[in-house]
C-alpha positions, -999 to +999 in steps of 0.1 A: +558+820-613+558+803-643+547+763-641+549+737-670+519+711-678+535+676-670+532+643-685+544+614-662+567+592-674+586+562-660+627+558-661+651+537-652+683+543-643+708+520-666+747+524-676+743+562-690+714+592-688+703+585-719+693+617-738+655+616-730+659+616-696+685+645-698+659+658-721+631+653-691+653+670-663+669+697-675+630+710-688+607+697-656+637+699-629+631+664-615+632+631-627+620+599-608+644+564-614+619+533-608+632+503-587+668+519-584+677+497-555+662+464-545+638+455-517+668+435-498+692+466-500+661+491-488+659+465-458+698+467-449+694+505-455+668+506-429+682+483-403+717+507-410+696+534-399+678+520-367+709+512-355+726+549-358+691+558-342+693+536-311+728+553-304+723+580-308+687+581-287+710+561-257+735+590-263+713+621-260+730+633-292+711+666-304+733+679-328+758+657-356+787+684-367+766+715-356+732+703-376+706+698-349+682+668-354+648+664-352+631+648-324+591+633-328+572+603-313+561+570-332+527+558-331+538+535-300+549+571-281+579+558-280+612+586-291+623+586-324+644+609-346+623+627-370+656+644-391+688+631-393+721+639-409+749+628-420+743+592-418+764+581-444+795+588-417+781+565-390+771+531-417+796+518-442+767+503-462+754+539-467+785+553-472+800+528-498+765+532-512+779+568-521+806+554-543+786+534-563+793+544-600+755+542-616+744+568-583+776+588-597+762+588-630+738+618-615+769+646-610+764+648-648+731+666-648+756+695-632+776+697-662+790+720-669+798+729-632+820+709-618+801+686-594+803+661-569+781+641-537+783+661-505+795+637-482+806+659-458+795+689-465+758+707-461+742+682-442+756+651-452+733+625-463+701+630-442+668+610-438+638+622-430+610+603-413+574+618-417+543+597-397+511+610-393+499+611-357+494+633-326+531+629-314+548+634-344+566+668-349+569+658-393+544+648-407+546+675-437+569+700-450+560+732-468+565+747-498+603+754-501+637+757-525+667+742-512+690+768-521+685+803-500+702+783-472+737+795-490+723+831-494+722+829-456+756+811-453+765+841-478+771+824-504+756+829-540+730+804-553+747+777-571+735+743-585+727+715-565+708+683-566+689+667-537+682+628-547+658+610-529+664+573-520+626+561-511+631+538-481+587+528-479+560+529-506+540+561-511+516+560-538+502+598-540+471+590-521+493+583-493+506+620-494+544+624-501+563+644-526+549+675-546+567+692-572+560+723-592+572+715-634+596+742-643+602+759-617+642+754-611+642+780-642+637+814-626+647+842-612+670+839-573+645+866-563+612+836-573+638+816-556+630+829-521+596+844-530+577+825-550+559+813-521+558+816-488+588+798-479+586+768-453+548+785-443+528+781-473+514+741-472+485+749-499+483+728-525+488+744-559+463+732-588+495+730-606+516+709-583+525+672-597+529+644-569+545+611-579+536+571-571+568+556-554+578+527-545+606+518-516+635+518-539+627+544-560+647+573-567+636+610-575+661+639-586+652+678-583+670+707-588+677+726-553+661+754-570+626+735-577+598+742-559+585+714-538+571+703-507+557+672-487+521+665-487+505+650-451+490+614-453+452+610-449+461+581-427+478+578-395+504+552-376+522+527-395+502+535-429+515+567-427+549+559-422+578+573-451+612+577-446+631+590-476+674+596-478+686+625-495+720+626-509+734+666-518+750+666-554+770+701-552+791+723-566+812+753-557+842+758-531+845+728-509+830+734-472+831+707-450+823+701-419+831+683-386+823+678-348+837+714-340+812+735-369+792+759-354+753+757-359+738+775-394+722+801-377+684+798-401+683+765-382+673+785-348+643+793-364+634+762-373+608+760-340+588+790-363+584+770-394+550+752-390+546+717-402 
């Protein structure tokens, strides 16, 4: 599997992609979008999202149209949901947060598929909340691609983005997000087996990990490898909690209270984290 030497560099997210940061993309496969949203918006974002977990705690939900969540423990013990989904269809703040035109700018890096935010569709906008300590059931995520989920739904592999909206700080020494440079151009087959998929957590002397900052907002190919590092530090230090938004394209699947479970989710209790 072929990986690219990296040089870091910072962007910010203005009026247009300018053509360096197309430029920067379309060769690494991810680009990272310093101090997209402000401190007070990360605040509502996470109030918004302590409130949709408090229901739905209260309401023993376990699945949100067919997805199943993802249950852990804080550093308190006390129940909190590790994975969620489609959260932009329980806040309005999240979900108008979709429509905002800069975030739009982002379906051009699909070009020339015809692309658009997955608001329904896949797993809506999810969040995930890693936290290092004994209770915790994510606190790392192995090496993975985000596309053989639609070889399973039988679909072919098509383009997709997964953008990260960074909720808490997480300088690299905290752990967090690993990427390998390059790697969204390959083959399907290096798509699948380039690693061991969701078992392989070894870090790769190639890998590139990123300082971010709450507000903060990375963009990978689905078909980039990448995974989540643990933190060296437990509790509260270790806390991260990151919403990704699917940019997709192909036939429009959506789905609703009634859609049956993807069936690679059942073996989600085999993956180890």
């Amino acid at each position: 599997m072929k990986v690219l030497a990296y040089k870091h560099q910072d962007f910010k997210l203005g009026e247009a992609l300018t053509t360096q940061q197309k430029e920067h993309f379309f060769k690494y496969g991810f680009i990272q979008f310093k101090n997209f949203l402000s401190r007070e918006t990360v605040q509502l974002f996470l109030e918004e999202l302590e409130k949709i977990e408090s229901q739905w705690l209260e309401e023993g939900v376990k699945k949100v149209n067919g997805i199943p969540l993802k249950f852990g423990r804080d550093e308190k013990g006390d129940p909190i949901i590790q994975r969620m989904c489609f959260v932009n269809q329980f806040s309005s703040a999240i979900g108008n947060f979709l429509k905002d035109p800069q975030l739009r700018l982002l379906i051009e890096l699909l070009a020339p598929y015809e692309g658009r935010i997955g608001e329904d569709e896949k797993d809506g906008v999810i969040v995930n909340h890693y936290i290092n300590q004994p209770n915790s059931k994510f606190t790392k995520f192995a090496w993975h691609t985000d596309n053989p989920r639609d070889l399973f739904a039988g679909h072919r592999i098509l383009p997709m983005l997964n953008v990260g909206v960074h909720l808490d700080d997480c300088p690299q020494s905290n752990g967090g997000l690993r990427v390998l440079p390059g790697t969204h151009q390959q083959s399907a087959f290096q798509v699948v087996f380039g690693k061991r998929i969701h078992f392989d957590h070894n870090p790769d002397p190639r890998e590139v990990g990123m300082d971010i900052d709450a507000g903060d907002l990375t963009v990978h190919f689905g078909s980039l490898w990448h995974r989540v590092q643990v933190s060296p530090f437990t509790g509260e230090k270790s806390r991260r909690r990151v919403m990704y938004i699917p940019f997709i394209t192909g036939k429009y699947l959506p789905k609703n209270a009634k859609s049956r479970t993807p069936f690679y989710h059942h073996f989600a209790r085999f993956v180890q984290k």
